[in-house]
VEXFIBA-108265 format. One record per residue (C-alpha): residue number from 1; x, y, z; residue in three letters. Coordinates in nm, 3 decimals, m for minus. Layout:
N
 banu       x       y       z rogu
  NUM       X       Y       Z  ALA
...
***
This chain:
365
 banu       x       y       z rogu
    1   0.108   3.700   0.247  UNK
    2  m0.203   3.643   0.018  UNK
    3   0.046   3.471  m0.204  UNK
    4   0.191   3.249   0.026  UNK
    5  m0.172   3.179   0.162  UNK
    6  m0.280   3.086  m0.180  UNK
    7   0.014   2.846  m0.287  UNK
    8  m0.072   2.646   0.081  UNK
    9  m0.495   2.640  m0.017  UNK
   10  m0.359   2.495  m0.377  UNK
   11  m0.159   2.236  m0.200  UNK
   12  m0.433   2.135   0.020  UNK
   13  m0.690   2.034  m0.264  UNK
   14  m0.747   1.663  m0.328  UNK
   15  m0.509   1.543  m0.680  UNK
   16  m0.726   1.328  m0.796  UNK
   17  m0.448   1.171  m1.011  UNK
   18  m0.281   1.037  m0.647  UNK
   19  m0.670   0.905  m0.576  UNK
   20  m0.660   0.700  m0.889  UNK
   21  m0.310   0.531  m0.819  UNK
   22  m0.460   0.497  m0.449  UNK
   23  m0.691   0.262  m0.616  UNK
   24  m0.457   0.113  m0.900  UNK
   25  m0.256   0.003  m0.599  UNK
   26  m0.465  m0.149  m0.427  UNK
   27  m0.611  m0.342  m0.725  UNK
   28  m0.269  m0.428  m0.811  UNK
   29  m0.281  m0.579  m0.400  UNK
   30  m0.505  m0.764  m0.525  UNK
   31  m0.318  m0.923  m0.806  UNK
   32  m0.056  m1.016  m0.579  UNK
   33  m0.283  m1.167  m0.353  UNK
   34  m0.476  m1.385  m0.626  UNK
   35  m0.101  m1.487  m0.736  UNK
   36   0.045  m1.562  m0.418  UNK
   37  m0.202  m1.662  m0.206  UNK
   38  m0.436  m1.783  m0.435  UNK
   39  m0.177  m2.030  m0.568  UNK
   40  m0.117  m1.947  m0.898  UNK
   41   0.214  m1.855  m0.871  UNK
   42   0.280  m2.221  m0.684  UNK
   43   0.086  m2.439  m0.922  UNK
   44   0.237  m2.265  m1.233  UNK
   45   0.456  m2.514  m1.402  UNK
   46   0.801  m2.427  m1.403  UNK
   47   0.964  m2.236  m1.712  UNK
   48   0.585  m2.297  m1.873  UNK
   49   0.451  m2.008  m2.047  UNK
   50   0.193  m1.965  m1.807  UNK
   51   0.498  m1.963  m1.559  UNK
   52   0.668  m1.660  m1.698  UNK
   53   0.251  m1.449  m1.772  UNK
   54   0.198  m1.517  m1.358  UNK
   55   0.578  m1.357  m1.320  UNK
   56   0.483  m1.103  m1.553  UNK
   57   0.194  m0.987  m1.403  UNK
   58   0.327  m1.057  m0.987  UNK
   59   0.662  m0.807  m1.073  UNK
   60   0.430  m0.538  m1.256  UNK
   61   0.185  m0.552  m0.954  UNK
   62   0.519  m0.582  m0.671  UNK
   63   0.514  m0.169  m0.682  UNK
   64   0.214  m0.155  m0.528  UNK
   65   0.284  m0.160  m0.179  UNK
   66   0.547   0.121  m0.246  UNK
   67   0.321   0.319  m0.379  UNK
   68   0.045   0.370  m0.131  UNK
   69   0.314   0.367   0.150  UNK
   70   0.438   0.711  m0.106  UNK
   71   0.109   0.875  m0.120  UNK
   72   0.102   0.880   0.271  UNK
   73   0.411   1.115   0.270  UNK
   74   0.274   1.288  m0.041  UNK
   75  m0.068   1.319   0.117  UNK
   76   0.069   1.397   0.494  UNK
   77   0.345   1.655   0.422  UNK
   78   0.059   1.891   0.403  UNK
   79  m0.231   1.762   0.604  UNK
   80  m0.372   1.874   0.950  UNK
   81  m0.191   1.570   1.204  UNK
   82  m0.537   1.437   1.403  UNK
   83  m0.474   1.163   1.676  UNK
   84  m0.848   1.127   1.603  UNK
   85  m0.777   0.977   1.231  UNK
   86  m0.560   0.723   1.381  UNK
   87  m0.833   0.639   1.571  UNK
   88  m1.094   0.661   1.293  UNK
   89  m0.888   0.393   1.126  UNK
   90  m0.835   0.174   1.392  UNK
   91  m1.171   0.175   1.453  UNK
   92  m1.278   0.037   1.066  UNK
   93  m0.977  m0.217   1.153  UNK
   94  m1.209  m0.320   1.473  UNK
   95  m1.488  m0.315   1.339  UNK
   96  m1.420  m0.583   1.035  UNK
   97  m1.164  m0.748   1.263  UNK
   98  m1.433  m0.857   1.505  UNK
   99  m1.763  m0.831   1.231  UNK
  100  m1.554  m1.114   1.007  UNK
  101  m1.438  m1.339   1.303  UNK
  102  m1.816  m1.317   1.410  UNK
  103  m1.974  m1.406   1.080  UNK
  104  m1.688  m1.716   1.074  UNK
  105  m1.767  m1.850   1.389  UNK
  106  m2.181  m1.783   1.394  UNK
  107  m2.188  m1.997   1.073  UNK
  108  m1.941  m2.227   1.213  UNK
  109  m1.715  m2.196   0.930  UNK
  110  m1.465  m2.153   1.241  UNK
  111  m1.445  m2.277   1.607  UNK
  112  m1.506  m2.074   1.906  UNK
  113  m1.177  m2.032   2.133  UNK
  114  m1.015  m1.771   2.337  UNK
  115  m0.738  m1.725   2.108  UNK
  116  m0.954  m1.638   1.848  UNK
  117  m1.154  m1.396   2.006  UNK
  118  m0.814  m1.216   2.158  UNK
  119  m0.659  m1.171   1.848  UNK
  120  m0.993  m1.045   1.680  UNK
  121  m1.000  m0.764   1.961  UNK
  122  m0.617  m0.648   1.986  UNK
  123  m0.543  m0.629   1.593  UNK
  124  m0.234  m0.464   1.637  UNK
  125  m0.056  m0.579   1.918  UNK
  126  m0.101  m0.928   1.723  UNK
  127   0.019  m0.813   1.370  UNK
  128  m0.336  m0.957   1.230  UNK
  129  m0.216  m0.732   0.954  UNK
  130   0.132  m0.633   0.862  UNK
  131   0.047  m0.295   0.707  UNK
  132  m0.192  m0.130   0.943  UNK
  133   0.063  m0.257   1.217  UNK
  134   0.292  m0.078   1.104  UNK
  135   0.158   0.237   1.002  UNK
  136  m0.010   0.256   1.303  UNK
  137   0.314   0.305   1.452  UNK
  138   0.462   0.541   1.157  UNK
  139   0.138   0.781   1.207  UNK
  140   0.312   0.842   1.605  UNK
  141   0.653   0.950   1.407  UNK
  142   0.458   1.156   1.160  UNK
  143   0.482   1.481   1.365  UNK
  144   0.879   1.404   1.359  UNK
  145   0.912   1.323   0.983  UNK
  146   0.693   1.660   0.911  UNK
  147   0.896   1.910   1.100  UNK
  148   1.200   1.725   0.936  UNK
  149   1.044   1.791   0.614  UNK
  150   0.948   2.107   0.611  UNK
  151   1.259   2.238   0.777  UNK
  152   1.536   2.071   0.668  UNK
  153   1.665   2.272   0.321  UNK
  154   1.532   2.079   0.036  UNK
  155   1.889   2.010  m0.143  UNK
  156   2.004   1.822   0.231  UNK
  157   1.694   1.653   0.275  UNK
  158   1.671   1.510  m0.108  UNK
  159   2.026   1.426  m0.105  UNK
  160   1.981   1.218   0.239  UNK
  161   1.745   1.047   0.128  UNK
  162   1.858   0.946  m0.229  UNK
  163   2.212   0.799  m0.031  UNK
  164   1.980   0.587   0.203  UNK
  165   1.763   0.495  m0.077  UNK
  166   2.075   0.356  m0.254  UNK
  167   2.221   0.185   0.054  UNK
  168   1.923   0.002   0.185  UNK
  169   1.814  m0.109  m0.163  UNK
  170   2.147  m0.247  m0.263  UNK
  171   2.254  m0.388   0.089  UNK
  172   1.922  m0.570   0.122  UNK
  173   2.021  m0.731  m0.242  UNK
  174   2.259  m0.958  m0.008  UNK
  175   2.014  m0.987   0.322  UNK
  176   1.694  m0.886   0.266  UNK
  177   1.657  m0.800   0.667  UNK
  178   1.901  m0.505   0.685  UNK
  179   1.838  m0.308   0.921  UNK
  180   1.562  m0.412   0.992  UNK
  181   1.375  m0.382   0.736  UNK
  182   1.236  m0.777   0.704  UNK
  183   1.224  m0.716   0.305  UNK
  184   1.003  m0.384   0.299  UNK
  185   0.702  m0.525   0.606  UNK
  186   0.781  m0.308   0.864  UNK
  187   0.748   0.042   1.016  UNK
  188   1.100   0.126   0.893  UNK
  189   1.009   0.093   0.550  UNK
  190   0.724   0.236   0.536  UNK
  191   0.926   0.550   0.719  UNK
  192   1.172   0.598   0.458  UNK
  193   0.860   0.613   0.182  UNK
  194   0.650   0.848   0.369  UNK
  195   0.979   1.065   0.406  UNK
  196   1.023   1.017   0.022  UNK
  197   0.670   1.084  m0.086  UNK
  198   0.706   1.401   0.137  UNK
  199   0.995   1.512  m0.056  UNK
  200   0.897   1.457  m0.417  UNK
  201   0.527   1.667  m0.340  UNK
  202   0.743   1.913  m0.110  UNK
  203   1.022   1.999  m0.330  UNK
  204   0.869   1.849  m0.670  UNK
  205   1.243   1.683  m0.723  UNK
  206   1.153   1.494  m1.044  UNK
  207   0.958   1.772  m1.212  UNK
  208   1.220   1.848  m1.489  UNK
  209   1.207   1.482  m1.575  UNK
  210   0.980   1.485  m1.889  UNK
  211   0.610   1.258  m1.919  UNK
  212   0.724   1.041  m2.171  UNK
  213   1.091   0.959  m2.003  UNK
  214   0.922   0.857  m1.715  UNK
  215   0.670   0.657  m1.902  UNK
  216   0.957   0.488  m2.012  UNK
  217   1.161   0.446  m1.718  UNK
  218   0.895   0.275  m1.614  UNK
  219   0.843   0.027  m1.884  UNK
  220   1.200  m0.004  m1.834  UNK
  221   1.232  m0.088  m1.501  UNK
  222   0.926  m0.384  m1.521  UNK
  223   1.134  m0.506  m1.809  UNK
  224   1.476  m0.523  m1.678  UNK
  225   1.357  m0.645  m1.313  UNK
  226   1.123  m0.979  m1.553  UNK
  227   1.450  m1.028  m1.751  UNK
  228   1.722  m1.036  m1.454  UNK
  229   1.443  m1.272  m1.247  UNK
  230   1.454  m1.517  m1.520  UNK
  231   1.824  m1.483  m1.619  UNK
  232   1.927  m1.527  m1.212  UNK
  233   1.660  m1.832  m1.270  UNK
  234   1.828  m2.000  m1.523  UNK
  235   2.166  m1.999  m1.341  UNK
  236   2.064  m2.160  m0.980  UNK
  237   1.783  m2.381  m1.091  UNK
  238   2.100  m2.571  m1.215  UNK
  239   2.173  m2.553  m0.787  UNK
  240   1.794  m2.628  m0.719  UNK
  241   1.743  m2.276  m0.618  UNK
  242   1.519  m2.038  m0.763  UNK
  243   1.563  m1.683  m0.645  UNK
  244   1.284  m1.414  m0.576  UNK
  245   1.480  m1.168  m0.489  UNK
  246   1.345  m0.941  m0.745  UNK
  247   1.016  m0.904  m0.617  UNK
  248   1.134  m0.729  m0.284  UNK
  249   0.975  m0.398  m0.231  UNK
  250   1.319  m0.303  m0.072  UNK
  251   1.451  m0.399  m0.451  UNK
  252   1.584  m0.084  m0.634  UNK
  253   1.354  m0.137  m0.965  UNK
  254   1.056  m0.172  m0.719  UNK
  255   1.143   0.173  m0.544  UNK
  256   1.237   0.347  m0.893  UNK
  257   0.894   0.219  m1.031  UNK
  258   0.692   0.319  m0.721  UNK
  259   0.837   0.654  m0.736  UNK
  260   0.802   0.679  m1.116  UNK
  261   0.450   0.617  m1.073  UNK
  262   0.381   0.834  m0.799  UNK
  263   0.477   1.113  m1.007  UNK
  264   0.321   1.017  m1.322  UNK
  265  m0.013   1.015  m1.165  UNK
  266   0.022   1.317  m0.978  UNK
  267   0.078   1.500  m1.307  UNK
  268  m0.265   1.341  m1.424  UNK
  269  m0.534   1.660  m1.397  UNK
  270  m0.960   1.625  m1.465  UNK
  271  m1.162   1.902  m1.564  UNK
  272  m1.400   1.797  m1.324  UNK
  273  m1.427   1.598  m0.991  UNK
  274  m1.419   1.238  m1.128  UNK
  275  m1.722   1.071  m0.973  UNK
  276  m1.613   0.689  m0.980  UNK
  277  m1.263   0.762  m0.843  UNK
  278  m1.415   0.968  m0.577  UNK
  279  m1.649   0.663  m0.490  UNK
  280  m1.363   0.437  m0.490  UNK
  281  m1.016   0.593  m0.336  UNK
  282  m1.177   0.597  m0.002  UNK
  283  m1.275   0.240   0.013  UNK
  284  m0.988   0.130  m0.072  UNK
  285  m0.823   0.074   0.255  UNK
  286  m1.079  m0.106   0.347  UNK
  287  m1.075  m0.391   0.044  UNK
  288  m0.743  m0.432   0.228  UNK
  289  m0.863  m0.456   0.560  UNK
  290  m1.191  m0.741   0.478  UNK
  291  m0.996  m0.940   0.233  UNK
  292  m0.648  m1.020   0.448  UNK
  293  m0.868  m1.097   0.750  UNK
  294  m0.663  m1.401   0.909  UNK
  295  m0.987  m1.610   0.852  UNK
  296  m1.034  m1.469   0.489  UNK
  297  m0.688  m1.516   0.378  UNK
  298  m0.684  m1.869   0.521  UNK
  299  m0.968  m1.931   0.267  UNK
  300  m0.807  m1.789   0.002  UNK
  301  m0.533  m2.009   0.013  UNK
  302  m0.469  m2.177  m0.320  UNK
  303  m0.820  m2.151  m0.427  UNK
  304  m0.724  m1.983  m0.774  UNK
  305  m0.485  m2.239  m0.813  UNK
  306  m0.653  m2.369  m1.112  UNK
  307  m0.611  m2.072  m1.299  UNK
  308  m0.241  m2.196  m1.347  UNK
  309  m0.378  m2.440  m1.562  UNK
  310  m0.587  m2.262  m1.806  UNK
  311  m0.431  m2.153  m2.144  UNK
  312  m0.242  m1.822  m2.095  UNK
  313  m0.546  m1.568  m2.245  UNK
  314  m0.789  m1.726  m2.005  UNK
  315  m0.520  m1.744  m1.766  UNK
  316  m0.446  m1.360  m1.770  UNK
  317  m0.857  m1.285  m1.797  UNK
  318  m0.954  m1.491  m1.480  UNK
  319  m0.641  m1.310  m1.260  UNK
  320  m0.774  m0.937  m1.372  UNK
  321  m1.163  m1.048  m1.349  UNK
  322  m1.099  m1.225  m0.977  UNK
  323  m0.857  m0.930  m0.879  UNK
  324  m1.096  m0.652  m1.034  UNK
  325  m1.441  m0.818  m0.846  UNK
  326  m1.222  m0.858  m0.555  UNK
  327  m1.155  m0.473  m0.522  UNK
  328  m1.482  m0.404  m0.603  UNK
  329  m1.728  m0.653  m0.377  UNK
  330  m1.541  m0.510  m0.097  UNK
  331  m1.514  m0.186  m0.172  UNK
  332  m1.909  m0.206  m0.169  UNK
  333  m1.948  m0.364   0.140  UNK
  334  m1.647  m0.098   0.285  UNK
  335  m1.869   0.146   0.117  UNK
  336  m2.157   0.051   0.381  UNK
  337  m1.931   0.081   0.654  UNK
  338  m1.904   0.429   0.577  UNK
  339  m2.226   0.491   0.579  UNK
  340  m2.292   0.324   0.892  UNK
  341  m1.980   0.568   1.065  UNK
  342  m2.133   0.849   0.936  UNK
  343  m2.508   0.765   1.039  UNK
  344  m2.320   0.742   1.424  UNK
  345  m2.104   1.071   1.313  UNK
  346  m1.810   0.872   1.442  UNK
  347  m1.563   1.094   1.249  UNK
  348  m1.716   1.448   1.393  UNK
  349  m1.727   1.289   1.723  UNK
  350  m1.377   1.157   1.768  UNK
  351  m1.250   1.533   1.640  UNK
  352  m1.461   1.681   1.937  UNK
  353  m1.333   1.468   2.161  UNK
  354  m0.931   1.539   2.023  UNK
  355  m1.018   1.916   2.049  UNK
  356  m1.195   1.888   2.409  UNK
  357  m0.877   1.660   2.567  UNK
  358  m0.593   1.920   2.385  UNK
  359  m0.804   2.245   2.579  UNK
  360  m0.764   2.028   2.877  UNK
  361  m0.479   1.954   2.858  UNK
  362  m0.333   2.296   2.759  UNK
  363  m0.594   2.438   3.065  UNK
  364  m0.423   2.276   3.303  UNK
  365  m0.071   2.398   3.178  UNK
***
């Protein structure tokens, strides 16, 4: 018993090694958002070597979304399930979701209408943003995946979800909606990660795969994926079609490199708590949240776009600066937000209230 309540205490303290890639991936976010939306990616010239750096860096940065999507099921499989952290979260989601449209339309940077102010309000039910949309409905199933996790035999489990692994990524090779899935943004993605983050902490599947092979692998993978892109290139730009079906999070490389570094990072140990990534893995949502703001991300259309023309040293230096002072402006200003939940002891409070409604509720039962 006091070895069995000792292995459970061990699980339950924070890896700061899954912290750091918590905040790798959502710099890496970051990079995909000053590449894509910022226009690089569109105003690089075609086959130009700045062309193949912004490919480079978009297919090493594609994992990303993978990855924290993993370190829910890594994190969950072991945490305490609180309707009250749902609401926490939706609550930081309200708060910048209305705070943003406010400072827009009080500087009139944007015009007052009722559309506006609807979709500012009700987040979710209008899909402001694709990620919290959807994981606000995977945190309802969480209860579900859980008990499936931790009592399904580990051999079944692992095995069921390597053959669905296999099938969705190759299937959505020929339509990237399979099933449902809408290339990896949707709640049924993000399902079959948490379910396979829960079983690589759960059952530590990969752990007889060595450091340095997965180091590797992972090279590999980025490798293979930039080579194939550009080889499938070559053969249907002669069609006038160029393919991007290799930066699909549904892609196998993406999943094998999301996985690969989920468990290289969970290997990495400190001797002490590491003060910066402590700072930073909690903000991190939040850089998410400010910066894809429908009125934010409608500014940050194209407006790196220049960057595609700079030679390629400055070109790589100005997407890692922008990406880098991206993360960290608003993980400062998320930062204050924290502050200002904790001055109002919004977290404590909701908990009372979760604890108060379940004696209620099991009261009148």
């Amino acid at each position: 018993m006091e070895q069995n309540l000792s292995v459970d205490v061990l699980k339950q303290e924070r890896n700061y090694g899954i912290e750091l890639l918590r905040i790798i991936s959502m710099i890496l976010v970051c990079f995909l958002h000053v590449l894509g939306q910022g226009g690089v990616l569109k105003n690089a010239e075609s086959q130009s070597v700045n062309y193949y750096i912004a490919w480079f860096m978009e297919i090493v940065a594609f994992c990303a979304v993978n990855c924290y999507a993993l370190i829910s099921g890594w994190a969950g499989v072991y945490s305490k399930y609180r309707f009250s952290n749902i609401i926490y979260i939706w609550l930081q989601v309200f708060f910048y979701s209305i705070g943003i449209t406010l400072i827009f339309i009080i500087f009139k940077i944007e015009p007052l209408n009722g559309e506006t102010i609807l979709h500012s309000f009700f987040p979710v039910a209008f899909n402001s943003y694709w990620y919290f949309t959807a994981y606000f409905c995977l945190f309802l199933f969480i209860p579900i995946l859980n008990a499936a996790l931790n009592n399904i035999p580990g051999k079944y489990i692992s095995i069921l979800l390597l053959i669905i692994l296999v099938v969705v990524s190759i299937l959505s090779l020929i339509d990237g909606n399979i099933f449902q899935l809408n290339e990896g943004y949707g709640v049924l993605w993000l399902i079959i990660l948490y379910l396979t983050g829960g079983v690589i902490r759960k059952h530590n599947v990969l752990k007889r795969i060595k450091t340095k092979w997965l180091i590797l692998i992972w090279v590999g993978m980025i490798l293979l994926t930039f080579l194939i892109k550009l080889s499938v290139e070559q053969i249907t730009m002669k069609n006038g079609n160029i393919t991007e079906v290799f930066s699909s999070y549904t892609h196998p490389s993406m999943i094998i490199i999301s996985i690969v570094m989920l468990e290289l990072f969970s290997r990495i140990t400190f001797k002490k708590k590491p003060k910066l990534i402590a700072f930073f893995a909690p903000t991190s949502f939040g850089v998410y949240i400010i910066h894809v703001h429908p009125f934010m991300w409608k500014y940050l259309n194209n407006v790196f776009a220049k960057y595609a023309m700079f030679n390629p040293f400055l070109l790589i230096l100005s997407v890692i600066g922008t990406a880098l002072a991206l993360y960290i402006g608003c993980s400062i200003i998320d930062y204050l937000r924290s502050l200002l939940f904790k001055v109002i002891r919004l977290k404590p409070g909701l908990q009372k209230l979760e604890e108060a409604i379940k004696k209620k509720i099991l009261k009148d039962n």
